[in-house]
Structure formats: C-alpha cells, structure tokens
C-alpha positions as CSV (number, residue, x, y, z in Angstrom):
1,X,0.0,0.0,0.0
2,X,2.5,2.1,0.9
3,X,4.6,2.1,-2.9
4,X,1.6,2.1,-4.2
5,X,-0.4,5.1,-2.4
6,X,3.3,7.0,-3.3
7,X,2.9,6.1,-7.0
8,X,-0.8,6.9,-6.9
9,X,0.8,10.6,-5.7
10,X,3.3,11.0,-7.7
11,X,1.3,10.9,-10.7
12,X,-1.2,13.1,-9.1
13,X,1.4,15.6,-8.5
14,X,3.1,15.0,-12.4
15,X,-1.1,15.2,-14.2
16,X,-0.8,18.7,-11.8
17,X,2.4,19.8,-13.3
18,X,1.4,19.1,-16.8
19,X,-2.1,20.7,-16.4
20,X,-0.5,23.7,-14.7
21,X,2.3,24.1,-17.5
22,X,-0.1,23.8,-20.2
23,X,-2.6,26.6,-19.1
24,X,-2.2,30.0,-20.1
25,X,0.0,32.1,-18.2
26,X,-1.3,34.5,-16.0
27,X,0.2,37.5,-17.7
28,X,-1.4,36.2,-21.2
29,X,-4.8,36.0,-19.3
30,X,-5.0,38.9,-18.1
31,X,-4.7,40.8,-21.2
32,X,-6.6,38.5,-23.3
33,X,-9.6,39.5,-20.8
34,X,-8.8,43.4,-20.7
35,X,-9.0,42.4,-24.7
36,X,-12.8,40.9,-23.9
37,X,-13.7,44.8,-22.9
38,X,-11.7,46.2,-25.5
39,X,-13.5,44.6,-28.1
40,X,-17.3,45.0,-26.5
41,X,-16.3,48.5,-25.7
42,X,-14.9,49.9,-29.2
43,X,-18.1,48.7,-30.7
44,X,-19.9,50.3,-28.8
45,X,-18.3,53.7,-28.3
46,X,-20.1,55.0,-31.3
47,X,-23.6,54.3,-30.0
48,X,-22.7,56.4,-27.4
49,X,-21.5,59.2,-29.1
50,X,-23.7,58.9,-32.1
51,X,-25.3,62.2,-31.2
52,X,-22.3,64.3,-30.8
53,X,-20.8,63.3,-34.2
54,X,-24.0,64.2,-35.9
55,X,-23.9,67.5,-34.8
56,X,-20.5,67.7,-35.9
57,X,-21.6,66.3,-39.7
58,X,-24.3,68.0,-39.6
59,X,-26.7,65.3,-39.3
60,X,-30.0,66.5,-38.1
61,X,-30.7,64.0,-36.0
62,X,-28.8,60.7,-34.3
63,X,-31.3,58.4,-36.3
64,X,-30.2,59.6,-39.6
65,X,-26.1,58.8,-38.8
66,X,-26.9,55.1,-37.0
67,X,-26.9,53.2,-40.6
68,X,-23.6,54.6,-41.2
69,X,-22.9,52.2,-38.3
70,X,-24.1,48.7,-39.8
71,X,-20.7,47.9,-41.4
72,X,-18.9,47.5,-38.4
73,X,-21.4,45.1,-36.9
74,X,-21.8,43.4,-39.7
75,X,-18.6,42.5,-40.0
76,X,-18.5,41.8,-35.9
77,X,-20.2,39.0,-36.9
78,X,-19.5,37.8,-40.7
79,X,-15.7,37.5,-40.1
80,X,-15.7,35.5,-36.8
81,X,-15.7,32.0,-39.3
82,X,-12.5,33.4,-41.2
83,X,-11.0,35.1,-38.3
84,X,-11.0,31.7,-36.6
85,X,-10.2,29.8,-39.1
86,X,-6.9,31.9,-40.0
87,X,-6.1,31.7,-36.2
88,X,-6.1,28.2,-36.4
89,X,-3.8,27.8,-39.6
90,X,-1.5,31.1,-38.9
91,X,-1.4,30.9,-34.6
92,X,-3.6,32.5,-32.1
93,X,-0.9,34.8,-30.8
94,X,-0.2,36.5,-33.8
95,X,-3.9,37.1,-34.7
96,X,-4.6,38.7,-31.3
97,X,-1.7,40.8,-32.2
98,X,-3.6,41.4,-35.7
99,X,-6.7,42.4,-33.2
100,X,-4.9,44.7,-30.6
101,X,-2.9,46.7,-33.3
102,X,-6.0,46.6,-36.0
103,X,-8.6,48.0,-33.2
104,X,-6.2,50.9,-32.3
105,X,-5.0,51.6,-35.8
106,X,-9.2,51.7,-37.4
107,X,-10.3,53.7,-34.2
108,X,-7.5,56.1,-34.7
109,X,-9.0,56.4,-38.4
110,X,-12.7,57.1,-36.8
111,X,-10.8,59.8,-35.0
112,X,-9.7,61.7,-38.1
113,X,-13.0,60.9,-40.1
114,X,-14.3,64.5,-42.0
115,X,-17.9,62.5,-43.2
116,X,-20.0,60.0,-42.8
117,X,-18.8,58.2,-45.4
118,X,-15.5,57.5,-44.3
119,X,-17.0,57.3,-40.6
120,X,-18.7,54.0,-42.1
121,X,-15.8,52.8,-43.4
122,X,-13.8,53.3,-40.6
123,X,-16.3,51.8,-38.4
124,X,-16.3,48.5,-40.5
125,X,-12.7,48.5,-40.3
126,X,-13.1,48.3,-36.4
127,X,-15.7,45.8,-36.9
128,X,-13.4,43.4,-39.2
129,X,-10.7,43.9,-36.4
130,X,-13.2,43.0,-33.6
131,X,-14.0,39.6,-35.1
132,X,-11.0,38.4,-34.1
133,X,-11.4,38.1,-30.7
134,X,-14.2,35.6,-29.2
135,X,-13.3,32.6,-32.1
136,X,-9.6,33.1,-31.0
137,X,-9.0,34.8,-27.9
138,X,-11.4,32.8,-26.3
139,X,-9.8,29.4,-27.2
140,X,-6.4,30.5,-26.4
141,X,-7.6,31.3,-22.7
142,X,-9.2,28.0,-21.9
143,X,-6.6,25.7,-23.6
144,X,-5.1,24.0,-21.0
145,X,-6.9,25.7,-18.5
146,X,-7.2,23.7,-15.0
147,X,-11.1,25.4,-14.2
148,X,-12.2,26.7,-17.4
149,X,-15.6,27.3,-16.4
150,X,-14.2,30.2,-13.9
151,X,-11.7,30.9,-16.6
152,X,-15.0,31.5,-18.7
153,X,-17.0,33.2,-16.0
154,X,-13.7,35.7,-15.3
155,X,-13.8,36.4,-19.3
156,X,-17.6,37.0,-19.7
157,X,-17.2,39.4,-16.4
158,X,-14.4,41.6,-18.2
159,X,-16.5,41.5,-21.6
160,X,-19.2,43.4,-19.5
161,X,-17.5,45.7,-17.7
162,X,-16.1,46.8,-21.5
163,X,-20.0,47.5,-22.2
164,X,-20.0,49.7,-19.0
165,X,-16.9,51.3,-19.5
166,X,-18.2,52.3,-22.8
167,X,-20.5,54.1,-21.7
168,X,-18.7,55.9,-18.9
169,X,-15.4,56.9,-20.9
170,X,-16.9,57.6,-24.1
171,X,-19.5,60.0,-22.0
172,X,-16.8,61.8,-19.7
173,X,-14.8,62.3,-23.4
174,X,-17.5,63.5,-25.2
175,X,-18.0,65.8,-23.1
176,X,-14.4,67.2,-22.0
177,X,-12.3,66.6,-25.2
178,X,-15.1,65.9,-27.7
179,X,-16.2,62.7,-29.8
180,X,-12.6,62.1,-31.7
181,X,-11.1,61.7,-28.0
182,X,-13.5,58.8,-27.3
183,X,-12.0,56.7,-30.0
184,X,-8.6,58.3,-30.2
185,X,-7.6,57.4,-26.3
186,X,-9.4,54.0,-26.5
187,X,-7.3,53.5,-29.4
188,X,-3.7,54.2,-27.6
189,X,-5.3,51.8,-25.0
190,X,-5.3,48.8,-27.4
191,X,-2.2,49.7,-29.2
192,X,-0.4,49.2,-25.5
193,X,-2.0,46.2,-24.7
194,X,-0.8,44.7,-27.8
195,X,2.8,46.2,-27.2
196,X,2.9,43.9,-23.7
197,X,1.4,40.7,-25.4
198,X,3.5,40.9,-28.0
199,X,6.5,40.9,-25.0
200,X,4.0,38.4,-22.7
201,X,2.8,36.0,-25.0
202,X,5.0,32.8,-25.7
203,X,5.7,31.6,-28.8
204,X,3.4,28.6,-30.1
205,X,5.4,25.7,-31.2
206,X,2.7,25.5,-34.1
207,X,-0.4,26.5,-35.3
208,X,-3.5,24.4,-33.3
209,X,-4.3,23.0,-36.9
210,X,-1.1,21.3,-36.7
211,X,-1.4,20.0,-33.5
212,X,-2.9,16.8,-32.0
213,X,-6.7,16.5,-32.6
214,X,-9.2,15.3,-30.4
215,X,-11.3,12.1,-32.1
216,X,-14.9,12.4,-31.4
217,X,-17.1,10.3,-29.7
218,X,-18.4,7.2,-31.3
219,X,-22.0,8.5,-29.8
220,X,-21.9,12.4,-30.5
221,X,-25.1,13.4,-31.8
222,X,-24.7,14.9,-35.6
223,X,-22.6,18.3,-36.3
224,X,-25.6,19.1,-38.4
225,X,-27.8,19.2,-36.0
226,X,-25.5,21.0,-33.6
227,X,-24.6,23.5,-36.0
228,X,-28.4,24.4,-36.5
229,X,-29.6,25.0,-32.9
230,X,-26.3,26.8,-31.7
231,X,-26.6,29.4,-34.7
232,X,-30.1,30.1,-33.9
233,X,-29.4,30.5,-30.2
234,X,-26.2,32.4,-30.9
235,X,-28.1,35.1,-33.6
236,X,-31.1,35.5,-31.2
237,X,-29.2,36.2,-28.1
238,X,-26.4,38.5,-30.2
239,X,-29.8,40.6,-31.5
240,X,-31.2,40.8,-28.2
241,X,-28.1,42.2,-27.1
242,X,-27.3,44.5,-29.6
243,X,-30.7,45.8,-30.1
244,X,-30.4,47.1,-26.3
245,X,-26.9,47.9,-25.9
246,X,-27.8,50.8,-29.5
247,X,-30.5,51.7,-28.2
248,X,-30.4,52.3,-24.6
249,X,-27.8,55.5,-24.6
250,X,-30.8,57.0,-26.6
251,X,-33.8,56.1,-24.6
252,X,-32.6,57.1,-22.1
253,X,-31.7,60.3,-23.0
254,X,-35.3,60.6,-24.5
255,X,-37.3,59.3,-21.7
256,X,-34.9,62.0,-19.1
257,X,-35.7,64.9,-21.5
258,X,-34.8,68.0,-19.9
259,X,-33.5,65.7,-16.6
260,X,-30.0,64.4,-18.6
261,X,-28.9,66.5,-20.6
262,X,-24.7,66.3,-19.5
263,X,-22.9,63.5,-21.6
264,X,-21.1,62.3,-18.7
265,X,-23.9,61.6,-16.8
266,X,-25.5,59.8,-19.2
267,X,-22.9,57.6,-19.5
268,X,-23.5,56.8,-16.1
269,X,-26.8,55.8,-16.0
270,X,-26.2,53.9,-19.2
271,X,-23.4,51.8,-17.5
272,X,-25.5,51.5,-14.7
273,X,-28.3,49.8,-17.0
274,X,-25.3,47.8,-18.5
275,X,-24.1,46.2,-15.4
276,X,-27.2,45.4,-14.1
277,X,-28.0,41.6,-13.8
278,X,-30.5,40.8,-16.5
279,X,-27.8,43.2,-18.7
280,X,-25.2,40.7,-17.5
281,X,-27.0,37.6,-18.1
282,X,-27.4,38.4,-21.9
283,X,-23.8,39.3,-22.1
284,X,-23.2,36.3,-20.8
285,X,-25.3,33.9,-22.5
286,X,-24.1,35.8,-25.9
287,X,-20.7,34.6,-24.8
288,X,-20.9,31.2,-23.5
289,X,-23.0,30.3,-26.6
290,X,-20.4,31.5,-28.4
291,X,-18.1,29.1,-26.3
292,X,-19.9,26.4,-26.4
C-alpha cells in the first residue's frame, strides 16, 4: 500500500504539473480578458457618441447617422468564421496581435473621419478587427486551462464591464475633449496592450491545426444538428443584445428629457443599465453560446 499510495501521488502531482504548465500564463490571461472589454467596448463607443458626431456632420438627428454604423457590426459577426479559421492555420498569438494593433489603428482612423462616409468605413474597419477576438482569444484562454468554467466566467465578467466602460469613458470624453477623443484614447489603449502581449505571450510551437486533434465520440449526436440550434441561439441572443446595448444610450436620454442633458452623466446611467444583472445575463449567454 504504501509504494503504491506514493505512486498513486506522484502521478497526481506529475497530471498537476502538466495541467499547470499547459494553461495559459497568467500575464497572457490577463490581457486577453482586458481584450474581452476592448473589443465589447470599441463597438460600442459610437452608439454612445452617435449624437455628438452628428452635430459635428451635420446630421439633423442621431437616427439619420446610425446606418452609417451597420458595417462595423456586420462584419463583428460575418468575419468570426474566417477570423477563426486563420487563427487556427496562422497561430492564435499573432492574430490577437492582428486584433490589438488593428482596433487601435481603425479607431485612430474614426478619430480623423471629416464625413460620414469615411466614418462607415472606418467603423467597418473596427468591426473586421473586432471579429478576431471571441473565435480566437477565447480558445487560447481555456486551452489547457485547470477550471475553465471560472476561466470563462472571469472572461464573460471583463467582456461586461467593457460595455460599461463604454459608456462611462466615451461620456466623460464627449463631453471634456469631444467625440474624436473617445475613440482616439481608447485607441492608444489597445495599441499598448498589444505592445505587452506581444513581450508576454510565448511563442506557439505550431499553429493548433497542426497539432494533435481530439477524435470524437463514437456516440456524438450529428454536427448538423448541432450546427443548427447553436446558430439560432447564438443570432437570437447576439440581437437581443445588440438591439439594447444601440439603443439604450438614446432612450434614455429621451425618456430624461430635460433631466439628462450632461454627456457624462449619461454615460453613467447607461453603464448602470449595462451592469445590471438581467444586462449581464445576456452578455453572458451571448458569450458562452459562443463558447460552447
């Protein structure tokens, strides 16, 4: 018993070591969740300042600049499936270099837009950029991961508290340095970020397409089926979200008439609305469908 029971613990200890070499290291994690909020938070910087860069076009009213918006989001979601793909056959690091570098280089570009015109295609720039992130940066955090449910939880948390954020920072910069300042600082943000995971991130021995695959199980039900229900559950849930993330900045602000009229404060009670619980539970459920 007593060879044994030491055996029994030394491969308990060496299945410990392996799982805790393999996981991401904590430096990586961290900045691939501040990357979660970057990404929900650029995207949504413009449907917070939507009304301050009309006035600046011209526009005269919010509604009339929103389509210019549809590019970007559009693209959020057609160019996960390439995004993910290339970040299997290229490497997961350097496409979340690609994202952190492309999301500060497009919103510097929304900074220096003169029309709506080139505010659209700046915006679907960002858009193209933001794809990146959940099919790749989301995979390279739970790979290897010893508790990748809390490694998910932790991941959905810092996605929310970029759709806060949003809200908060772009308000307080609208408001003291003007619309351009709401991407343009945000934009140094990721630009630094991607500076220190450049430094952070270890080299991958190969892309994950080259590695080892996993061989499914004899009684899996088919990927056809799978396929179906997890598209319709991921496009409902992303709707939902969207549809109420756009639209609350303005409802608010129409519904407090008169009472809200200070940018900053706004942004306040729009975070607030954000980070409440039935806010986070769709965040959430956007993301882990996404996940799963």
């Amino acid at each position: 018993m007593g060879p044994l029971g030491g055996q029994r613990r030394g491969a308990s200890r060496k299945r410990g070591g392996t799982a805790l070499s393999a996981a991401t290291p904590r430096p990586v994690a961290l900045l691939l969740n501040v990357a979660h909020a970057v990404d929900h938070m650029f995207l949504l910087i413009f449907a917070t300042a939507v009304v301050a860069i009309a006035a600046d076009f011209g526009f005269p009213d919010w509604e009339s600049l929103m389509p210019y918006g549809v590019g970007a989001f559009m693209l959020f979601g057609l160019g996960s499936l390439p995004a993910g793909r290339l970040g299997d056959l290229w490497g997961r690091r350097r496409m979340m270099l690609v994202f952190f570098f492309g999301m500060g280089a497009s919103a510097l570009l929304v900074a220096v837009t003169r029309n709506a015109w080139e505010l659209a295609a700046a915006l679907t720039l960002l858009g193209a950029f933001s794809s990146i992130y959940h099919p790749v940066g989301i995979p390279m955090l739970v790979r290897g991961a010893p508790r990748p449910g809390l490694a998910i939880g932790v991941n959905g948390l810092a996605g929310n508290l970029g759709v806060a954020f949003a809200a908060v920072t772009t308000g307080l910069l609208v408001k003291y340095a003007g619309w351009r300042a709401a991407f343009a600082v945000p934009a140094l943000l990721a630009i630094a970020c991607g500076v220190a995971f450049a430094r952070v991130a270890p080299q991958e021995l190969a892309p994950p397409a080259h590695g080892p695959r996993t061989p499914a199980a004899p009684d899996a039900p088919p990927l056809v089926r799978i396929f179906v229900v997890m598209t319709v559950a991921a496009i409902s849930s992303s709707l939902l979200f969207n549809l109420t993330t756009n639209g609350n900045g303005q409802l608010l602000r129409e519904r407090l008439a008169g009472v809200v009229e200070d940018p900053a404060l706004l942004g306040a009670l729009l975070a607030a609305s954000m980070s409440s619980p039935r806010s986070r539970r769709s965040g959430s459920d956007s993301s882990s469908t996404a996940i799963r």
